[in-house]
PDB file as gemmi writes it, atoms N, CA and C in Angstrom:
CRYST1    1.000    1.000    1.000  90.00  90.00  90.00 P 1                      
ATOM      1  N   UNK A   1       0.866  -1.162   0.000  1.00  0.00           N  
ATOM      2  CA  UNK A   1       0.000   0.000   0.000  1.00  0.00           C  
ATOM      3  C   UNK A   1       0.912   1.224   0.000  1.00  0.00           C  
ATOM      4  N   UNK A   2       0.764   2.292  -0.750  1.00  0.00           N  
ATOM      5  CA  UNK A   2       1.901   3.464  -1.151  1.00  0.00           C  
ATOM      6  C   UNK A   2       1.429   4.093  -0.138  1.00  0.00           C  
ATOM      7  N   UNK A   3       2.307   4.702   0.217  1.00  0.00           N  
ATOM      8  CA  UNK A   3       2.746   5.401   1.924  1.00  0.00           C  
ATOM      9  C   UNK A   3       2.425   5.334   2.900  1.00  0.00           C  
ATOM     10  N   UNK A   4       1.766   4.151   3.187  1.00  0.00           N  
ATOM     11  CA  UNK A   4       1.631   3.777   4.573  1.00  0.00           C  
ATOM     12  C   UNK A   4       1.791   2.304   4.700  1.00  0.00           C  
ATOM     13  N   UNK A   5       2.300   1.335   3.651  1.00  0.00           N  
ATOM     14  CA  UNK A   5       2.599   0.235   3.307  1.00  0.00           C  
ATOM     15  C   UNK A   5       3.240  -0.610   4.568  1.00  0.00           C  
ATOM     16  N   UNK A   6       4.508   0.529   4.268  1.00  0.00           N  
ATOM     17  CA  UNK A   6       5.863   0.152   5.311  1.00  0.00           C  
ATOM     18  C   UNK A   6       5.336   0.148   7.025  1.00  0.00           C  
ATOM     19  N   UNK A   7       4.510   1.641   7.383  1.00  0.00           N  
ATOM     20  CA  UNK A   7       4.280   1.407   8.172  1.00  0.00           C  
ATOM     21  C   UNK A   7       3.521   0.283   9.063  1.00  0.00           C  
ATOM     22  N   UNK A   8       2.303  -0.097   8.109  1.00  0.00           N  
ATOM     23  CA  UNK A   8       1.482  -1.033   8.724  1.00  0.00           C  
ATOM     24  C   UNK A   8       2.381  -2.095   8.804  1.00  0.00           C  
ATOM     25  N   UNK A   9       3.559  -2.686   7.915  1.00  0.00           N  
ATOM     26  CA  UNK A   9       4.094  -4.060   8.236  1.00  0.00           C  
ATOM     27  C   UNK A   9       4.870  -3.918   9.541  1.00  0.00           C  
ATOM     28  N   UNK A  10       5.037  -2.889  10.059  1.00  0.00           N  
ATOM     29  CA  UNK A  10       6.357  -2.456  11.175  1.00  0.00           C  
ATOM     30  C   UNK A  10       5.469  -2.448  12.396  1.00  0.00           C  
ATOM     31  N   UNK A  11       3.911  -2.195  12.229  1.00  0.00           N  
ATOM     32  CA  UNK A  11       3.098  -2.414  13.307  1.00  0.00           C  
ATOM     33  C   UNK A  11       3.170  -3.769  13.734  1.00  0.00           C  
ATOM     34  N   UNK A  12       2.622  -4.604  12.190  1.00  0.00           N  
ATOM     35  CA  UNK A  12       2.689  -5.835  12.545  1.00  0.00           C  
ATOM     36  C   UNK A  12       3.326  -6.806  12.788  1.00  0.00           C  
ATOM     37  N   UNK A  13       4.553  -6.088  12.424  1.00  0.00           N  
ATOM     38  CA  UNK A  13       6.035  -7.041  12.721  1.00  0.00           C  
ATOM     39  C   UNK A  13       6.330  -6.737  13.884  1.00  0.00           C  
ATOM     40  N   UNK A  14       6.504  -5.590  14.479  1.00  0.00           N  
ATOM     41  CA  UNK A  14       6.796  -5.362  15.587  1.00  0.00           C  
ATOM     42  C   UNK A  14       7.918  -4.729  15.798  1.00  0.00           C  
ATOM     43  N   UNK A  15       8.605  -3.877  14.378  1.00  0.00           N  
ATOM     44  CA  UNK A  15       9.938  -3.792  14.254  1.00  0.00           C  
ATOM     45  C   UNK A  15      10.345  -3.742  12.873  1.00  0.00           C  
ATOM     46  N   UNK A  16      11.429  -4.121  12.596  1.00  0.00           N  
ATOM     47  CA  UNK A  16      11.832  -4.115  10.851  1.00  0.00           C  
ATOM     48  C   UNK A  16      11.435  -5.532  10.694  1.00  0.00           C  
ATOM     49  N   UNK A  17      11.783  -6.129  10.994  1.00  0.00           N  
ATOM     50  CA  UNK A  17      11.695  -7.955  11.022  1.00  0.00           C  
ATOM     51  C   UNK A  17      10.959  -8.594  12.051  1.00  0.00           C  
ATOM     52  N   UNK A  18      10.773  -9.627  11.484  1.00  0.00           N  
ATOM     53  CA  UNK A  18       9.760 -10.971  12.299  1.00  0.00           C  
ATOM     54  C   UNK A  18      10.867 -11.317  13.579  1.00  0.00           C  
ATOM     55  N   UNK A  19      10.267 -10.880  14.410  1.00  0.00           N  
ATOM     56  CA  UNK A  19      11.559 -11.524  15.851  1.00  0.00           C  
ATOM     57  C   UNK A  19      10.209 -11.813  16.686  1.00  0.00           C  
ATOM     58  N   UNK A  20      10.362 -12.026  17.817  1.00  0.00           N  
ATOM     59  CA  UNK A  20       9.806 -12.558  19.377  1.00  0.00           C  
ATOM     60  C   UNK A  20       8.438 -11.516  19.274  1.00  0.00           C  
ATOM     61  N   UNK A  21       8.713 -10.305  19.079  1.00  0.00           N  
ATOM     62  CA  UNK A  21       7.437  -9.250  19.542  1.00  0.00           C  
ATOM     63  C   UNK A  21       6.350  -9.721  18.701  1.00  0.00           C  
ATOM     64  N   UNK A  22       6.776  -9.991  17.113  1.00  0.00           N  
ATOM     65  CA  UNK A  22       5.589 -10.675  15.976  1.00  0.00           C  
ATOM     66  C   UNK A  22       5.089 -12.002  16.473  1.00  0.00           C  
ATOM     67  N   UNK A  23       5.485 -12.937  17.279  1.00  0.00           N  
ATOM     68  CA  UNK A  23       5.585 -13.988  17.596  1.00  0.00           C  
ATOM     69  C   UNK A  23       4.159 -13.858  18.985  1.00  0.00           C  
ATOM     70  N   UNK A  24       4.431 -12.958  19.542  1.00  0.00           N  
ATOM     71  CA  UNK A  24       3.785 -12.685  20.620  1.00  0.00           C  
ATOM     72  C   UNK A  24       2.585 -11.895  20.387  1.00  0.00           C  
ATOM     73  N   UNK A  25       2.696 -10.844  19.121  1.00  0.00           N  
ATOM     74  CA  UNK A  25       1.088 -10.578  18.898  1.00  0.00           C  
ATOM     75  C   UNK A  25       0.546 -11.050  18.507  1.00  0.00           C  
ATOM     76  N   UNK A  26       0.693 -12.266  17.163  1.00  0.00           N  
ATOM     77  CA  UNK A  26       0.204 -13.428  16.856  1.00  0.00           C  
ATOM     78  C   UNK A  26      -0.293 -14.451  17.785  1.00  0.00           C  
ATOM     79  N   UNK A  27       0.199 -14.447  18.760  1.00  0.00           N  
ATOM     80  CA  UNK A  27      -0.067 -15.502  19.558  1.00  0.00           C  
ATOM     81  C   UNK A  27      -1.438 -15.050  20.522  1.00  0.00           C  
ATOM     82  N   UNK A  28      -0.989 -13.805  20.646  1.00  0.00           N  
ATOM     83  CA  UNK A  28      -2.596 -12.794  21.503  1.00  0.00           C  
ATOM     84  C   UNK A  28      -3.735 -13.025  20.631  1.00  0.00           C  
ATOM     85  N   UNK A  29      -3.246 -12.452  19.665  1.00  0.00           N  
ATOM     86  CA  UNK A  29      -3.911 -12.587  18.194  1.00  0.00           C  
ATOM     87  C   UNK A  29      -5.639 -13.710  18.434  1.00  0.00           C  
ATOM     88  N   UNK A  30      -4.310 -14.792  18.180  1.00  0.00           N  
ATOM     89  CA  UNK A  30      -4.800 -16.423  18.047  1.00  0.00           C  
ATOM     90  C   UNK A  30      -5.723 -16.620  19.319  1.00  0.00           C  
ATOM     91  N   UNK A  31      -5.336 -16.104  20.090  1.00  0.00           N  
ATOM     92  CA  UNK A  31      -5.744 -16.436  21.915  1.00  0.00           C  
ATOM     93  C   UNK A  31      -7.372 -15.527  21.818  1.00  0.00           C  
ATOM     94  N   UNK A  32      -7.311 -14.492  21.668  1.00  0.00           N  
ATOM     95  CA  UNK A  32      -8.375 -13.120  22.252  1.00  0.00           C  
ATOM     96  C   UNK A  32      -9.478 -13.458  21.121  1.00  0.00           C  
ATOM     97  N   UNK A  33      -9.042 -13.778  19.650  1.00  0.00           N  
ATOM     98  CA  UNK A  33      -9.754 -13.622  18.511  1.00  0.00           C  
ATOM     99  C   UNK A  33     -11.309 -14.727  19.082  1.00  0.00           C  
ATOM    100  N   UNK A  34     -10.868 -15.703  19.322  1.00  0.00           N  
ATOM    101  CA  UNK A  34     -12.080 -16.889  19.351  1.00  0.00           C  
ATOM    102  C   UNK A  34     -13.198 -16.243  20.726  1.00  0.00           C  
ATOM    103  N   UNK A  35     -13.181 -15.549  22.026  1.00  0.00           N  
ATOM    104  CA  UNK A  35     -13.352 -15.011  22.584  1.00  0.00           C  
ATOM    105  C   UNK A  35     -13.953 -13.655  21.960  1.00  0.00           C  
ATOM    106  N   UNK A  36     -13.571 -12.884  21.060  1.00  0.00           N  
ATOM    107  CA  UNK A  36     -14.191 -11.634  20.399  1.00  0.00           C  
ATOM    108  C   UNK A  36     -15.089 -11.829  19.184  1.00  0.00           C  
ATOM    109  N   UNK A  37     -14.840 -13.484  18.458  1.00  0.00           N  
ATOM    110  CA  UNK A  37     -16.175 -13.723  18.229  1.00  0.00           C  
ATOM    111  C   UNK A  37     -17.159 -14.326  18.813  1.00  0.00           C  
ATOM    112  N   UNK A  38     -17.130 -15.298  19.952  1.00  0.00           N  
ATOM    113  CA  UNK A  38     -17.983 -15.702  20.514  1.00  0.00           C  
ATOM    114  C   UNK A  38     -19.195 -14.587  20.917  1.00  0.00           C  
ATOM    115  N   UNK A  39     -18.413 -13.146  21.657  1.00  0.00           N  
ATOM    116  CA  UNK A  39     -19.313 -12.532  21.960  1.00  0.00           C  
ATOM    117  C   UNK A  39     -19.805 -11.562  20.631  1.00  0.00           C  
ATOM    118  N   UNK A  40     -19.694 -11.731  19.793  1.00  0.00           N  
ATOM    119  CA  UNK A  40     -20.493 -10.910  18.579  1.00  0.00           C  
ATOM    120  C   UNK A  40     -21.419 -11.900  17.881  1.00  0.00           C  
ATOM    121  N   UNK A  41     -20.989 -12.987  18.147  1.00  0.00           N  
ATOM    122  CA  UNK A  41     -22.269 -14.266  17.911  1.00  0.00           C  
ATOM    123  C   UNK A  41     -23.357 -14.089  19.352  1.00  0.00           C  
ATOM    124  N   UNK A  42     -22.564 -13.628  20.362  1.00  0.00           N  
ATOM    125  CA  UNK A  42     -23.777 -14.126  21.261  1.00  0.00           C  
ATOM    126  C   UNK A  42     -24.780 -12.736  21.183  1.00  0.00           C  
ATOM    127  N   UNK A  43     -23.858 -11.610  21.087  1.00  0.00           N  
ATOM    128  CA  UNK A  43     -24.935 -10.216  21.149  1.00  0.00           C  
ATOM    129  C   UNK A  43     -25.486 -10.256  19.512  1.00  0.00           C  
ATOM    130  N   UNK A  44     -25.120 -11.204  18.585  1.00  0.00           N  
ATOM    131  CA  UNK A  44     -25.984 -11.199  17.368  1.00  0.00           C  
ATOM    132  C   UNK A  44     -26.934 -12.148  17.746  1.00  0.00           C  
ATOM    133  N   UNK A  45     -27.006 -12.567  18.178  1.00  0.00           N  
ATOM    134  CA  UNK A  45     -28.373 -13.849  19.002  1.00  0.00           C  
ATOM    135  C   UNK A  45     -28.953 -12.970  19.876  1.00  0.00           C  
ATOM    136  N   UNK A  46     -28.714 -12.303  20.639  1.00  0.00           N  
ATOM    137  CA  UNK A  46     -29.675 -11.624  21.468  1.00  0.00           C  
ATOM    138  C   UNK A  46     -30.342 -10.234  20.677  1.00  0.00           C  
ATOM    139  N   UNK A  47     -29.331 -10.088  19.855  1.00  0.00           N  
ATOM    140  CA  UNK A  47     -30.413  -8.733  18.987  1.00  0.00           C  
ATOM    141  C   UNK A  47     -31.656  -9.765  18.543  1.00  0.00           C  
ATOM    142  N   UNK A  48     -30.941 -10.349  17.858  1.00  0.00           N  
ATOM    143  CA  UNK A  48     -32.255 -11.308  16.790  1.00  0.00           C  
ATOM    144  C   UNK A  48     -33.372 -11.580  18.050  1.00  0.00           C  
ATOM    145  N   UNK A  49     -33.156 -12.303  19.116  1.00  0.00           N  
ATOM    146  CA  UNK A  49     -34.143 -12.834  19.627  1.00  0.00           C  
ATOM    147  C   UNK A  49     -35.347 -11.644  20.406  1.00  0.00           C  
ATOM    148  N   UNK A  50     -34.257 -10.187  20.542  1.00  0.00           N  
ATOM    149  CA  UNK A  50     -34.962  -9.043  20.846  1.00  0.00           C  
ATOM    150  C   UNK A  50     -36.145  -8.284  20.058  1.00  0.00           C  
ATOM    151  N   UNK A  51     -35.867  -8.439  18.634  1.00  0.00           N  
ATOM    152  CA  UNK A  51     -36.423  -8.039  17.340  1.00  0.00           C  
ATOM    153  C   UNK A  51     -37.524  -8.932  17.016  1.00  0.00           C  
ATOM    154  N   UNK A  52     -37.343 -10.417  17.591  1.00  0.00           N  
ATOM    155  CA  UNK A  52     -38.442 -11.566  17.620  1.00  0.00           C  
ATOM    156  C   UNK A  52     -37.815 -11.978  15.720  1.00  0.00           C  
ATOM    157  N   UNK A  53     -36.376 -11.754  14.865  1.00  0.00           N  
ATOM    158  CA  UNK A  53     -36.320 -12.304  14.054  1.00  0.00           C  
ATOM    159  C   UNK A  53     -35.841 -13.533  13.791  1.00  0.00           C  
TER     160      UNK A  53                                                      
END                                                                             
């Protein structure tokens, strides 16, 4: 992506390169993600059942 390319990979790397810090947000990543959809499945079930759809 032109001019902000570099930056976003340095967010996600954690740095210039893949070391320990990329290793570790990936791993949060992996951990928090299944947990942040559970609850957007569960408050999408409770809208629906609020709406009676």
């Amino acid at each position: 992506i032109p001019w902000v390319g570099q930056d976003i990979v340095e967010f996600i790397w954690g740095g210039f390169s893949v070391n320990n810090a990329t290793l570790n947000r990936f791993f949060a990543l992996h951990f928090v993600f299944p947990f942040v959809l559970a609850a957007l499945a569960l408050m999408h079930l409770i809208a629906l059942h609020d709406s009676a759809g």
